[in-house]
C-alpha positions in Angstrom: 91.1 185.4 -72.2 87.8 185.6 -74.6 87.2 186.7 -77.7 84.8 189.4 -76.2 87.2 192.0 -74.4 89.0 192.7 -77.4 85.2 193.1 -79.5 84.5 195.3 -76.6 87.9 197.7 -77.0 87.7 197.6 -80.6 83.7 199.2 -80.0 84.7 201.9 -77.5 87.7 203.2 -79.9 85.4 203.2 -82.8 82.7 205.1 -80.7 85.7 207.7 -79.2 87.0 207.6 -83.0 83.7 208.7 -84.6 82.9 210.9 -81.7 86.3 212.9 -82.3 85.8 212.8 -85.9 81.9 214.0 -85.5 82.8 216.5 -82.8 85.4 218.3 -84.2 83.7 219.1 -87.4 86.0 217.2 -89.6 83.8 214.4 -90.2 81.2 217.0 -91.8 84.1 218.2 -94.0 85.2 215.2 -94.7 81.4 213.7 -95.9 80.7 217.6 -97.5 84.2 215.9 -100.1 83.8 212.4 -100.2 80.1 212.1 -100.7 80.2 214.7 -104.1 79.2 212.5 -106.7 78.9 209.2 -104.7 75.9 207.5 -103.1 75.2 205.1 -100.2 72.9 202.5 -100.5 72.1 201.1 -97.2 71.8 197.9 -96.4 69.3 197.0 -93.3 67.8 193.7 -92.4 65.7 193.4 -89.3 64.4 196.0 -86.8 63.5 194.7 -83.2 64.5 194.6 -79.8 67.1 191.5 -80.0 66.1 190.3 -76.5 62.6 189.6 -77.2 63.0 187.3 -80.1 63.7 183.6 -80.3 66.4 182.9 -82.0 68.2 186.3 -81.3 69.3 188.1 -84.8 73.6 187.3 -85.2 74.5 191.3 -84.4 75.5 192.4 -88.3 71.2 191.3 -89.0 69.6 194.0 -86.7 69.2 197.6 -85.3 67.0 198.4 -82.3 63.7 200.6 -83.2 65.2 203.7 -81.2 68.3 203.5 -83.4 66.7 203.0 -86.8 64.6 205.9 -86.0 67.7 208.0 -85.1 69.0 207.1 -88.1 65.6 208.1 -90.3 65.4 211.9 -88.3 68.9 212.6 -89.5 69.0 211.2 -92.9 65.8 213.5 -93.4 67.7 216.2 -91.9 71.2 216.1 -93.8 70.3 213.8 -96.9 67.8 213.8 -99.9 66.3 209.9 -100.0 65.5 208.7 -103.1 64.4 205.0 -104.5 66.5 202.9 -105.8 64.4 202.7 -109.2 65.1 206.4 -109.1 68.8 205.7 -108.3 69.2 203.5 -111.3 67.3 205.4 -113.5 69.8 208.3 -113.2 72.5 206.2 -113.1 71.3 204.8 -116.6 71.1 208.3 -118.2 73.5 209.9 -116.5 71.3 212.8 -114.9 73.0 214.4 -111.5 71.7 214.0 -108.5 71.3 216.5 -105.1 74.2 216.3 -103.1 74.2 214.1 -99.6 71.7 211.8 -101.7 71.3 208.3 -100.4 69.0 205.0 -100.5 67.4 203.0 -97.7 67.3 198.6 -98.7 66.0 195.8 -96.8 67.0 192.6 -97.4 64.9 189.0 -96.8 61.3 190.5 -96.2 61.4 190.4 -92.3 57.7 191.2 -90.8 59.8 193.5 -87.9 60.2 195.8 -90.7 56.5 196.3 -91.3 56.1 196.1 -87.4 58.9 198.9 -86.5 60.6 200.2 -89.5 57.7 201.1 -91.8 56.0 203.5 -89.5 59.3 205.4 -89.0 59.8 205.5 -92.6 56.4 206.9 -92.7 56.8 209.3 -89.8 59.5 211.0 -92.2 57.8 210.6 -95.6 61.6 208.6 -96.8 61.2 205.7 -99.6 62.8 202.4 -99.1 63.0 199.2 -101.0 62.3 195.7 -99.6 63.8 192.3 -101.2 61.6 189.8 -100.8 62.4 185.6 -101.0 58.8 184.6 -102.6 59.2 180.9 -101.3 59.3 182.0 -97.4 56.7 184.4 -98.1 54.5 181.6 -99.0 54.5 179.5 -95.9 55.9 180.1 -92.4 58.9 178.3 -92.5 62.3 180.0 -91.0 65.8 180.4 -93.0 68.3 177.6 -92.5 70.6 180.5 -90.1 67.6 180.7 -87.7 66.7 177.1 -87.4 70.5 176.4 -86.4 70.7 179.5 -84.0 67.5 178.3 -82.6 68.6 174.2 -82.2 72.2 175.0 -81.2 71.5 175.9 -77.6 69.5 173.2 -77.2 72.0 170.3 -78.5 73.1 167.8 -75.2 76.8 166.7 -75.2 78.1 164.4 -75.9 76.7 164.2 -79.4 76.3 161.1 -81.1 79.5 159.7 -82.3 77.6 158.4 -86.2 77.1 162.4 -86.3 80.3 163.4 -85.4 82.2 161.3 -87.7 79.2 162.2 -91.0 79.9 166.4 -90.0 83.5 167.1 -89.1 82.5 170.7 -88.1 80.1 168.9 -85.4 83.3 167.9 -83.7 85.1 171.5 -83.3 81.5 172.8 -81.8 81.8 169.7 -78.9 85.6 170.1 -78.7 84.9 173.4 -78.0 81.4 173.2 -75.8 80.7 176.8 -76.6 76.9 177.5 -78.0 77.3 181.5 -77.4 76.3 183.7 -79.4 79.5 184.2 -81.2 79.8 180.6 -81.6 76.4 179.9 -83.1 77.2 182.9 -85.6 80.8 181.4 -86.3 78.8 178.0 -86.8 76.6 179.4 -89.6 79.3 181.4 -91.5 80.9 177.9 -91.6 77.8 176.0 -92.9 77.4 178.6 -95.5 80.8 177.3 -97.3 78.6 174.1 -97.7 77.5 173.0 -101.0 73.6 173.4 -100.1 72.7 169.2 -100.1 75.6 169.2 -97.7 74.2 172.0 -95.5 70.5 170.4 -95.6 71.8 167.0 -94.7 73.6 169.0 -91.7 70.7 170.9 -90.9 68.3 167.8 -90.6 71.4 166.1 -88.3 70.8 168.7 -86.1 67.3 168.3 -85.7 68.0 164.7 -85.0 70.2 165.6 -82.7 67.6 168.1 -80.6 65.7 164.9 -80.0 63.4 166.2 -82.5 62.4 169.3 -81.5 61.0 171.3 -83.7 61.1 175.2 -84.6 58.4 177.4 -83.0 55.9 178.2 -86.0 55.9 182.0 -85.0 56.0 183.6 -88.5 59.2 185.9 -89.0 58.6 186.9 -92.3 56.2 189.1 -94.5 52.9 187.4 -96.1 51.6 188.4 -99.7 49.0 190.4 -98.4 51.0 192.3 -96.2 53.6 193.1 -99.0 50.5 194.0 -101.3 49.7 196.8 -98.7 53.5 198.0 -98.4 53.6 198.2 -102.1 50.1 200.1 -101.8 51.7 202.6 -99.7 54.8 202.7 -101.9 57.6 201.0 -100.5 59.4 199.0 -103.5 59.4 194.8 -103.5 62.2 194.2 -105.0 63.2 190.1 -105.5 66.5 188.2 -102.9 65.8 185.1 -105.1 63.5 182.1 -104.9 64.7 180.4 -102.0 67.5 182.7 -101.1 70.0 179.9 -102.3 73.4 181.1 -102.6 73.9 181.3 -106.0 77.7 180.7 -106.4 77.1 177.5 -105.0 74.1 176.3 -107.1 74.5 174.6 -110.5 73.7 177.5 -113.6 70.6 176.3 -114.4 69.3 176.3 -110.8 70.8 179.9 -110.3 68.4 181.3 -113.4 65.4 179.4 -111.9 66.0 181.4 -108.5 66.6 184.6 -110.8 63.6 183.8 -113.2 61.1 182.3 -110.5 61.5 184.4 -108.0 60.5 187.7 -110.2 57.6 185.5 -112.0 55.8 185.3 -108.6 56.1 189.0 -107.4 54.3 189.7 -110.7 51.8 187.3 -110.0 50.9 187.8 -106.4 51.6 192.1 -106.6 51.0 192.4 -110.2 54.0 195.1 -111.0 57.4 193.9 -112.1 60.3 193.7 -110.0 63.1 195.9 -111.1 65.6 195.4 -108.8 67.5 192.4 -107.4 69.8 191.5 -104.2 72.5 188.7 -104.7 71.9 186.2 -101.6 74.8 186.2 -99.3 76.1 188.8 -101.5 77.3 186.2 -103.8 77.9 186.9 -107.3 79.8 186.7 -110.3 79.7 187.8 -114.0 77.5 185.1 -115.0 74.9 185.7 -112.7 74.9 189.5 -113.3 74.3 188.8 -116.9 71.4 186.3 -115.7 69.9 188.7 -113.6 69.9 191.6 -116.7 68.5 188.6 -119.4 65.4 188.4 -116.9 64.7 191.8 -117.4 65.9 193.0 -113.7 66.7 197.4 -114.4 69.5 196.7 -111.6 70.9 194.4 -108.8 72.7 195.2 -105.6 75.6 193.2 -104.0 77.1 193.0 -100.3 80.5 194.6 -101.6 81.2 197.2 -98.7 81.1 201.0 -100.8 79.3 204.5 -102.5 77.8 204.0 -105.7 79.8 206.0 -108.4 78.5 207.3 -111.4 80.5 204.5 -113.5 79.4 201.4 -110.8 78.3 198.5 -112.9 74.0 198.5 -112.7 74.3 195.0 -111.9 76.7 194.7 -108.9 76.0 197.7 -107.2 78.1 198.2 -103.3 75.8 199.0 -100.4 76.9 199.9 -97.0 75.6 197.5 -94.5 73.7 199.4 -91.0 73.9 197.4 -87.9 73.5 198.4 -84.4 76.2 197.4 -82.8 78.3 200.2 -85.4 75.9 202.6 -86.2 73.8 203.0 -82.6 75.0 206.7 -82.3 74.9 209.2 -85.1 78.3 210.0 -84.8 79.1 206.0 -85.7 76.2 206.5 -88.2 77.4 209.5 -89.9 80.5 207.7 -90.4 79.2 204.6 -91.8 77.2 206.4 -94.6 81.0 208.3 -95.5 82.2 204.7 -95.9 84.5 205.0 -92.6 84.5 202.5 -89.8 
């Protein structure tokens, strides 16, 4: 049997499980309590149609346009939006905010969310905050995770056996001879262990490997300009590091550089400051937060699953993280922004 029947059971019995929970009324309750006092940050990263892109997004990076605007009409419906500069500010000196408030994030800068997102968030007058990696801005060049799902499916085994014996992991993926979807994605949560030489060394195997193929030079990712105009119409830049190095796995002085650099050139190419920072990965520890407030960053926001509480350290706030494949009905969306499923 596949891993995909279970993924499949474990969907429909958290669809009937938010549907029960929705339809009954006691999910409303249930919100109306635990949402006093506590805030949601959401967490999105790319809005498309999955099936239309080369690579496809791994499921927990997406939601489809119809779903994101779902998701916008009710949170102008039951929920007062606010920025997260707003969010922090409050936060900071301790002023209450409306009940049911919440914040929309974007992490990495994709171009989709100018595409498809921005005119929803537009249709329903709702801020939002973009984190922005200034060295893929720059040039047109894809994240290492896109480059792999992109030369994976187009590896021919048997692979080399000088490559096999440099990259253990190389031999699991041919022992296996499984380049799904769920495979590529198990692939990249692996190379993300790596110690980032290691990974690069990896990553150029691979492209050795693909006979030298080469990524398509489609650009995925938001230009200057195009971020000038969002921050025109108010949407907040915020920084997701230099080159969206994990920063637990970087040596200290690199991990200020990506801190430092990264908010140095959103000043320079936007001319405002950027306030607020998102860990890479979600990776972070009490050095880094400390970094991140020395370089003059009001607040930073982490991958740690939870609703911001009036105590939450500024620095490592929790966000709840909006994917389709758990939030594409607004049962399983209203239970996502409780903190449930």
């Amino acid at each position: 049997m596949t891993s995909k029947p279970p993924k499949t059971l474990k969907l429909l019995l958290r669809r009937l499980l938010a549907f029960l929970l929705h339809s009954t009324g006691f999910l409303r309750i249930y919100r109306r309590v635990r949402l006093r006092g506590r805030i949601p940050i959401l967490t999105y990263h790319r809005v498309l149609w999955p099936d239309t892109t080369d690579p496809k997004p791994q499921p927990g990076m997406y939601v489809t346009p119809p779903t994101f605007e779902s998701h916008m009409r009710f949170l102008a419906r039951h929920h007062t939006v606010i920025s997260l500069h707003q969010l922090a500010h409050a936060l900071r000196s301790g002023t209450p905010l409306p009940h049911n408030t919440c914040v929309i994030t974007f992490d990495d800068g994709w171009r989709d969310n100018l595409i498809h997102a921005v005119p929803i968030l537009r249709t329903f007058n709702l801020p939002a905050s973009i984190f922005v990696v200034p060295a893929y801005v720059t040039h047109s060049d894809w994240f290492w995770p896109d480059k792999v799902s992109w030369l994976l499916p187009r590896l021919r085994f048997p692979l080399n056996s000088h490559f096999l014996a440099k990259h253990p992991s190389l031999h699991q993926l041919q022992a296996r001879n499984d380049r799904s979807q769920p495979a590529v994605d198990q692939f990249i949560d692996d190379m993300k262990l790596l110690a980032p030489d290691i990974r690069n060394e990896l990553l150029t195997d691979l492209f050795r490997l693909a006979d030298g193929q080469e990524c398509p030079t489609e650009r995925l990712l938001l230009t200057w300009a195009e971020l000038r105009a969002l921050a025109d119409d108010g949407i907040v830049i915020g920084s997701h590091s230099h080159t969206h190095e994990i920063l637990t796995l970087v040596s200290p002085v690199e991990a200020t550089t990506e801190i430092h650099r990264s908010r140095d050139e959103i000043k320079r190419q936007l001319g405002t400051n950027s306030f607020s920072f998102s860990y890479p990965n979600g990776n972070v520890n009490d050095e880094l937060k400390a970094d991140v407030e020395n370089a003059g960053y009001v607040c930073a926001v982490s991958t740690r699953f939870g609703l911001v509480g009036a105590h939450d350290d500024l620095f490592c706030l929790p966000r709840i993280p909006i994917h389709d494949d758990v939030t594409f009905t607004i049962p399983l969306f209203a239970c996502r922004l409780a903190g449930l499923l």
